[in-house]
C-alpha positions in Angstrom: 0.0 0.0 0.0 1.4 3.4 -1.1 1.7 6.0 1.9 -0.5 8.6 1.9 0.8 11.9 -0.5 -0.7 13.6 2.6 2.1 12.7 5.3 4.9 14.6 7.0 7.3 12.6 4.7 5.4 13.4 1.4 4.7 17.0 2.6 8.7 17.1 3.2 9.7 15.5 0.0 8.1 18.1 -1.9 9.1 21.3 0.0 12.3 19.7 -0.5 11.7 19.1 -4.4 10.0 22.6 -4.8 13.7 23.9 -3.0 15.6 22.4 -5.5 13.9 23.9 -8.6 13.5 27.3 -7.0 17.8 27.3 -6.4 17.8 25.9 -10.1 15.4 28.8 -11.3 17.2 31.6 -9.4 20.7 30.5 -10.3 19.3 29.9 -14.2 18.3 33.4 -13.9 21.5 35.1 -12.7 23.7 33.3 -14.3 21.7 33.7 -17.8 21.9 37.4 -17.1 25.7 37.8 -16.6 26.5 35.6 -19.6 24.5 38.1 -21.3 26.2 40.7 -19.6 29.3 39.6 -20.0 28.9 39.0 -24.2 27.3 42.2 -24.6 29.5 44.5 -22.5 32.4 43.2 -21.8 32.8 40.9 -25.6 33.9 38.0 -22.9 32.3 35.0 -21.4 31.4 33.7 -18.1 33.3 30.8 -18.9 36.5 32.9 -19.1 35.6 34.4 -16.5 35.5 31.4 -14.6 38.7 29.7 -15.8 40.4 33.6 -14.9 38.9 33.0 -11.5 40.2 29.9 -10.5 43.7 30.9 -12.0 43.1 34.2 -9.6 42.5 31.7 -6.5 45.7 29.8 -7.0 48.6 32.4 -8.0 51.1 29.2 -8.5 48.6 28.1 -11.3 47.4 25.0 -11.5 47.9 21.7 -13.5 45.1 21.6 -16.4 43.1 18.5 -14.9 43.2 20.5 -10.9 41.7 23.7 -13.5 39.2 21.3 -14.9 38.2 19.6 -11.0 38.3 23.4 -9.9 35.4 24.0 -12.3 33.7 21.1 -12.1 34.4 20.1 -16.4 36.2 17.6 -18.3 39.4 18.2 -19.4 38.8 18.9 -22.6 35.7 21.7 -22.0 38.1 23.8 -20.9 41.4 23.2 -23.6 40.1 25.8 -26.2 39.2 28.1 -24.2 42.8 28.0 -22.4 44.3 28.1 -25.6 42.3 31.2 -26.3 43.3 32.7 -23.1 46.8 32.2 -24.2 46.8 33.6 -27.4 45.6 37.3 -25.8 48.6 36.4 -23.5 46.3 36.6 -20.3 47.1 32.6 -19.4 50.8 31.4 -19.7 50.9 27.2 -20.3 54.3 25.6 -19.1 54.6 21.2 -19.4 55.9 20.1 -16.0 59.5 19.1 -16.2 58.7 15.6 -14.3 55.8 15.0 -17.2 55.7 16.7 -20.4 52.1 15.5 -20.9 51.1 17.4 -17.8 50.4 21.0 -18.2 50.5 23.6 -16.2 48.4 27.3 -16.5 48.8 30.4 -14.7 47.6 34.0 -15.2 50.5 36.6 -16.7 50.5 39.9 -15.1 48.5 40.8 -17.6 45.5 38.4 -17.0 46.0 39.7 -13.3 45.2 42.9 -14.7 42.1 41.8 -16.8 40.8 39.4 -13.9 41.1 42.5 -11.3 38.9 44.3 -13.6 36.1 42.0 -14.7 36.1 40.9 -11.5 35.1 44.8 -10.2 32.4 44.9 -13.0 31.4 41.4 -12.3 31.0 42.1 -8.7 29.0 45.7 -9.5 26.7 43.4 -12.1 26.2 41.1 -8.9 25.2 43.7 -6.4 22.6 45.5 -9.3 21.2 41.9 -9.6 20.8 40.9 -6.4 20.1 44.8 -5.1 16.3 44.2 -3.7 18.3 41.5 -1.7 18.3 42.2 1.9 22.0 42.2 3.7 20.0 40.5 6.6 18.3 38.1 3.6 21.7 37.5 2.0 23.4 36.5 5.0 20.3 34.5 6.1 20.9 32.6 2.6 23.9 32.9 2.2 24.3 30.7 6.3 21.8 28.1 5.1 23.6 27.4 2.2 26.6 27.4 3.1 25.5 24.9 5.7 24.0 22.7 3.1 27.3 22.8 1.5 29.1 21.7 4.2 27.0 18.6 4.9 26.8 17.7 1.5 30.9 17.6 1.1 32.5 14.6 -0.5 33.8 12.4 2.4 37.4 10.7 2.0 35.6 7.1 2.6 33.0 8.4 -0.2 32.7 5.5 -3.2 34.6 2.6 -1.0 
């Protein structure tokens, strides 16, 4: 016999589910918006953006695959658009001299430059975004997810 769709647990399971696609809607939104954003005034990509970020985070670079886990892509999603980065000389690409197939990225002083300011704008495009936000509401957010992160984080036993 199926339980009732009435019950604490089927009430639950749906708040929860209705959660879910609310975070999916609202991050949909922003981020469609500062891809747009980004194209349009800044003739980059979130993308970019991204890989420029995680460079930013880790000043020693980082080995192409720790770039890729860093963004949560396959290798190869993120190869052209490294290549890219190098060609406008914002990314420098060095083989490790223990394993030429490694490589390693880093940002050149220049992409520090460029990072600094997309970074400002991206920030300024965040708080115009998110402006009918509440501080108190952000931080409220901002704790319970952050919370849900943290119980949700891979465990070193995880897949044995």
């Amino acid at each position: 016999m199926l339980a009732s769709s009435h019950t604490p647990q089927a009430n639950d399971k749906r708040l929860k589910a209705r959660l879910w696609l609310e975070l999916l809607m609202v991050n949909r939104q922003i981020e469609t918006e500062l891809r747009s954003r980004f194209r349009q005034r800044l003739k980059s990509s979130l993308p970019r953006f991204d890989v420029m970020a995680a460079l930013a985070r880790n000043p020693d670079g980082l080995r192409m695959s720790e770039l890729a886990g860093e963004l949560l892509v396959a290798n190869g999603n993120i190869t052209a658009l490294v290549e890219r980065l190098v060609a406008d000389g914002l990314v420098e690409r060095a083989n490790m001299p223990r394993d030429r197939r490694t490589v390693h990225v880093h940002l050149t002083p220049k992409g520090n430059a460029e990072f600094t300011r997309m970074r400002a704008v991206h920030d300024d495009w965040l708080h115009e975004i998110l402006g009918h936000v509440p501080a108190a509401d952000a931080r409220t957010v901002l704790t319970l997810v952050s919370r849900f992160a943290t119980a949700n984080e891979p465990t070193a036993t995880a897949g044995l």
